[in-house]
C-alpha positions in Angstrom: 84.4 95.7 85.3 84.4 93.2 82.6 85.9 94.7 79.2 82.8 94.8 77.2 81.1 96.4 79.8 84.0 98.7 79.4 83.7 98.7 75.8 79.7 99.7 76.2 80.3 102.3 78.9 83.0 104.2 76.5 80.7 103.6 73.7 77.6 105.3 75.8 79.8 108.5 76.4 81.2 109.4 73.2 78.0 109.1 71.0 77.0 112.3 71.3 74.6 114.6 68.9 77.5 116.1 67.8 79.6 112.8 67.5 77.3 110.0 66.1 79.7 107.4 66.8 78.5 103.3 66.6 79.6 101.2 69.3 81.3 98.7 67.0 83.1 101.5 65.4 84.2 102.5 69.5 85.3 98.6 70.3 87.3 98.9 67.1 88.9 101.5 68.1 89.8 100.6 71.6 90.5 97.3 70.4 93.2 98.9 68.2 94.4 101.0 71.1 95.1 98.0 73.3 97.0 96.2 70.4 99.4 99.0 70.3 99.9 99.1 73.8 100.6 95.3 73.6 103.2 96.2 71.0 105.1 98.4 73.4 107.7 97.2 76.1 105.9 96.9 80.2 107.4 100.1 80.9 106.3 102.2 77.5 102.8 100.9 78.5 102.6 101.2 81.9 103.9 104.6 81.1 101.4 106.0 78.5 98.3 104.7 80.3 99.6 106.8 83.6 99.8 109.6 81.0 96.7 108.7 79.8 95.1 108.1 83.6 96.6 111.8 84.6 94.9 113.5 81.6 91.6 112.5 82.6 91.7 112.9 85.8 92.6 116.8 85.2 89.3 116.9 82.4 87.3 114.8 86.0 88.2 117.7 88.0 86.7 120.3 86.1 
């Protein structure tokens, strides 16, 4: 998957009726997500997105 069609797929789920959120507002903030995890060391990195990864496979299995 190419990252703006990552971008646009996140951006499809999380404007909601309840959340009216843009998808340049949801780029933004991925954008600033993956420039924090560029600021962290290999391991911190590797290590929050399996957190990250395990979380939402729990919220998948529901």
């Amino acid at each position: 998957m190419k990252l703006n069609d990552f971008y646009n797929e996140v951006s499809r789920r999380v404007d909601t009726e309840k959340t009216a959120i843009s998808a340049a507002e949801t780029k933004r903030v991925l954008s600033e997500a993956f420039l924090v995890l560029a600021a962290m060391d290999a391991t911190e990195s590797a290590e929050t997105i399996s957190k990250g990864l395990v979380t939402a496979k729990k919220k998948l299995s529901k």
